[in-house]
C-alpha positions as a Python dict, from the first residue, in 0.01 Angstrom:
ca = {
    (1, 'X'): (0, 0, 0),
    (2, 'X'): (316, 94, -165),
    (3, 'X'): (168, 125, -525),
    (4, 'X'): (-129, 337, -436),
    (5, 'X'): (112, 527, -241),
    (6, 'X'): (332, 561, -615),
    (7, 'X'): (33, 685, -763),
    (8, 'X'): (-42, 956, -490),
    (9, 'X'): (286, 1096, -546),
    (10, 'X'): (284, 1134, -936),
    (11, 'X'): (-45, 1282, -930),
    (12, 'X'): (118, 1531, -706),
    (13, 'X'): (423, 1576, -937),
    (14, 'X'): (192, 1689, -1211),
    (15, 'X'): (252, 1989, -1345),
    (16, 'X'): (29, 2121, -1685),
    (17, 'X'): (387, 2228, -1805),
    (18, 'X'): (460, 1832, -1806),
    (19, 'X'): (145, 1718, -1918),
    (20, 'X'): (179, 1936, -2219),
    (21, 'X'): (496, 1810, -2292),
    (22, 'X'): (436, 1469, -2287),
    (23, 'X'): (115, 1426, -2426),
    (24, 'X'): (65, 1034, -2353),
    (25, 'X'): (-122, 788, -2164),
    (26, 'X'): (66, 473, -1972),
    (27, 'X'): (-148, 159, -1863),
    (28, 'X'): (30, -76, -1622),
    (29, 'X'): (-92, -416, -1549),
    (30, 'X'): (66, -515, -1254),
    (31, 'X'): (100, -835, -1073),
    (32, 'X'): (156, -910, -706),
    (33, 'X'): (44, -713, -356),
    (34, 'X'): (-169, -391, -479),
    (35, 'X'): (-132, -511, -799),
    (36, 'X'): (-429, -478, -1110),
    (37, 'X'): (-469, -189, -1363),
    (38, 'X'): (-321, 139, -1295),
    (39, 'X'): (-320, 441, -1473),
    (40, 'X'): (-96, 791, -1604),
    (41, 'X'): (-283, 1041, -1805),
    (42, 'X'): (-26, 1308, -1927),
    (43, 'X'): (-219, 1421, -2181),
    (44, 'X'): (-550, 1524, -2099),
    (45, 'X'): (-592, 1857, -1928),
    (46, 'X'): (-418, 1844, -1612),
    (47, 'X'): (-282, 1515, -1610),
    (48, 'X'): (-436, 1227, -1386),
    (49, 'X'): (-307, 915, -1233),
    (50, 'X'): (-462, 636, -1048),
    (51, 'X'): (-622, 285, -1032),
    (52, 'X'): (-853, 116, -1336),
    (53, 'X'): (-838, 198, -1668),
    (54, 'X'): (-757, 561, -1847),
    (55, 'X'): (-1025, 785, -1936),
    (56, 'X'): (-848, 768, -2276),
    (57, 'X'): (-686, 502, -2481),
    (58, 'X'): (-327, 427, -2360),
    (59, 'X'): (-41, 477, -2587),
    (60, 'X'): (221, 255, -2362),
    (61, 'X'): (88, -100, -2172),
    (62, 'X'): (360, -186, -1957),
    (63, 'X'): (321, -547, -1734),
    (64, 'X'): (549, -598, -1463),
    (65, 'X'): (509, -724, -1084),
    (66, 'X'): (436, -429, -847),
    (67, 'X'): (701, -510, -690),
    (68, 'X'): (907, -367, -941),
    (69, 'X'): (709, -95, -1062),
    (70, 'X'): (732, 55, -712),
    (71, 'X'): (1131, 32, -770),
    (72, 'X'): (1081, 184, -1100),
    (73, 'X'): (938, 503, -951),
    (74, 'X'): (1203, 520, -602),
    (75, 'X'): (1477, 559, -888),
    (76, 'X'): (1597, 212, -802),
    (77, 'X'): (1534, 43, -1135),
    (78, 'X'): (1481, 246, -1486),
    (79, 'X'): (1195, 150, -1712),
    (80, 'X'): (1443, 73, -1978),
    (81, 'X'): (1632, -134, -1784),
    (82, 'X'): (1353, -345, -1637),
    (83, 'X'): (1221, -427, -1949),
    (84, 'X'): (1582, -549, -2090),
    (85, 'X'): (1582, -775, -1812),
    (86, 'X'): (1294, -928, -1964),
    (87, 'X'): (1068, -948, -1627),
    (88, 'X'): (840, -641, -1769),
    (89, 'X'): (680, -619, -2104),
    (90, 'X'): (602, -317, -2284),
    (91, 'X'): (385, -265, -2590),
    (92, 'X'): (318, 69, -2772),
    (93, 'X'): (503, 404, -2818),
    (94, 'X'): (853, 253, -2640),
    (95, 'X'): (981, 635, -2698),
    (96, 'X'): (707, 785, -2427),
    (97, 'X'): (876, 559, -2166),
    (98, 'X'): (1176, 789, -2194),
    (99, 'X'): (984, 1084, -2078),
    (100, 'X'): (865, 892, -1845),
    (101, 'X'): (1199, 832, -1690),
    (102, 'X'): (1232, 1238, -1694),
    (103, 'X'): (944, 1265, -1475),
    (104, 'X'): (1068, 954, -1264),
}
């Protein structure tokens, strides 16, 4: 589906240089089709991305439908904007969602 599809794509846009960089871990609990807990892991060597949990603790828990989370990452809707709007929720380090959006 669309999500896993997301997540196929950032693991591709990895790069160590970015991983490095960032050094933090995103949980998203999504709602809706191909919805469930998903994963981005810039800060372990490499960088990984996928479904279930991190392999380390996440600094950022966003919640949002997948619906919009699929938006978020086609450059239709920015993270900051989507959780103005008050459909998303976000708890932890809200300044590692802005390098998100760089990677975005």
């Amino acid at each position: 589906g669309p999500v896993a599809e997301t997540f196929r794509v950032i693991q591709g846009a990895m790069t160590e240089e970015y991983v490095r960089s960032t050094q933090g871990v995103f949980q998203f609990e999504l709602s809706g089709d191909g919805g469930g807990t998903w994963y981005i892991d810039l800060k372990t060597k490499g960088g990984s991305a996928g479904f279930g949990k991190p392999p380390v603790t996440a600094d950022v828990v966003m919640s949002m439908s997948s619906a919009d989370f699929v938006k978020m990452f086609t450059d239709k809707l920015k993270p900051f904007m989507a959780f103005m709007s008050g459909n998303s929720s976000i708890i932890g380090d809200t300044m590692l969602t802005l390098s998100l959006e760089k990677m975005l």
